[in-house]
C-alpha positions as CSV (number, residue, x, y, z in Angstrom):
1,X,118.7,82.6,105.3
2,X,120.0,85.9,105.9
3,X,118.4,87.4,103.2
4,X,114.8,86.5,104.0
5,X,115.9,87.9,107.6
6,X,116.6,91.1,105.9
7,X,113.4,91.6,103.9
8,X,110.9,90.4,106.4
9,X,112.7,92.9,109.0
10,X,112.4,95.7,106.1
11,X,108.3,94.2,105.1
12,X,107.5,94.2,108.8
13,X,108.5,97.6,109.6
14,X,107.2,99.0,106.4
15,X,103.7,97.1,107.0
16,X,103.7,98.4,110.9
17,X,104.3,102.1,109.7
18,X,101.6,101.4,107.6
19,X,99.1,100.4,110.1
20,X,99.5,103.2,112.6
21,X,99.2,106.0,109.7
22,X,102.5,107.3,108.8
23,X,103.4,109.5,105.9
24,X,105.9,108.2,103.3
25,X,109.1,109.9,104.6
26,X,108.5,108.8,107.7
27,X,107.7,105.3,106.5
28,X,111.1,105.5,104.3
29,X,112.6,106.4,107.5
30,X,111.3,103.7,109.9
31,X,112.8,101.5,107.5
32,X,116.1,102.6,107.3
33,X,116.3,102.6,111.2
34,X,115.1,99.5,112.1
35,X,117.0,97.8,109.5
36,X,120.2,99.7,110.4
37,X,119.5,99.4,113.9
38,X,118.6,95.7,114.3
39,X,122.4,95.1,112.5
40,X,124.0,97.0,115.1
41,X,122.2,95.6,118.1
42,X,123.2,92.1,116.6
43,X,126.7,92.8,116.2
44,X,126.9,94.6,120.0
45,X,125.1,91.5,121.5
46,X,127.3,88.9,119.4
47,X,130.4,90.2,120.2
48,X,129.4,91.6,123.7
49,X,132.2,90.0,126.7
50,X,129.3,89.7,129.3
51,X,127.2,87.6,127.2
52,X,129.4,85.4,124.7
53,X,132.9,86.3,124.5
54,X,133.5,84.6,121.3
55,X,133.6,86.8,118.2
56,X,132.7,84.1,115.9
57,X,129.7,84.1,117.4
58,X,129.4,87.8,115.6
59,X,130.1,86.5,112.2
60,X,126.3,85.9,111.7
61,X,125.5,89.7,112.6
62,X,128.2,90.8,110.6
63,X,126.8,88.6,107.8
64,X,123.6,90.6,108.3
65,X,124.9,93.9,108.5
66,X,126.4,93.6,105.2
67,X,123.3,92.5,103.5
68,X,121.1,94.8,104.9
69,X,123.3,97.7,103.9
70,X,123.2,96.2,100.7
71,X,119.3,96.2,100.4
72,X,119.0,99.5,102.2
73,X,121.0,101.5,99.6
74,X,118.8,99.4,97.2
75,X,115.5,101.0,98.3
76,X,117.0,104.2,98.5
77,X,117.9,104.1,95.3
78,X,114.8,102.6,94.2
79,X,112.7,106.1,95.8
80,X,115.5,108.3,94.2
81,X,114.8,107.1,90.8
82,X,111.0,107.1,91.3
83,X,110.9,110.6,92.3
84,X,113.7,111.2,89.7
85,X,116.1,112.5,92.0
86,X,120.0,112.2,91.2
């Protein structure tokens, strides 16, 4: 489950940036931050005292956070060897 979370956060903000006109860097950009961000938000509101207080509550966020690292450094790595960068 985590992993379609993952890629439709990453589809929908690629398709958004789409939409409204952006450029490719700042497409490849908007991607990274949302996906980065939305993990951090996750993990702050999880683990947050005013609104849980129970860090397994987190674990899910935490769960996320890894995954989407994992498929950000994927797609970066994916545009580096497309533009044969090292």
């Amino acid at each position: 489950m985590c992993w379609h979370t993952v890629l439709i956060a990453v589809g929908v903000a690629s398709g958004i940036s789409r939409l409204v006109g952006l450029n490719t860097k700042e497409r490849r950009t908007i991607v990274i931050e949302v996906g980065m961000q939305n993990a951090a938000q996750a993990i702050a509101v999880a683990s947050s005292p005013f609104i849980f207080n129970d860090g397994r509550i987190a674990i899910p966020a935490i769960i996320y956070a890894l995954l989407m690292n994992v498929v950000l450094l994927t797609y970066v790595g994916m545009i580096k060897k497309v533009k044969g960068e090292r």
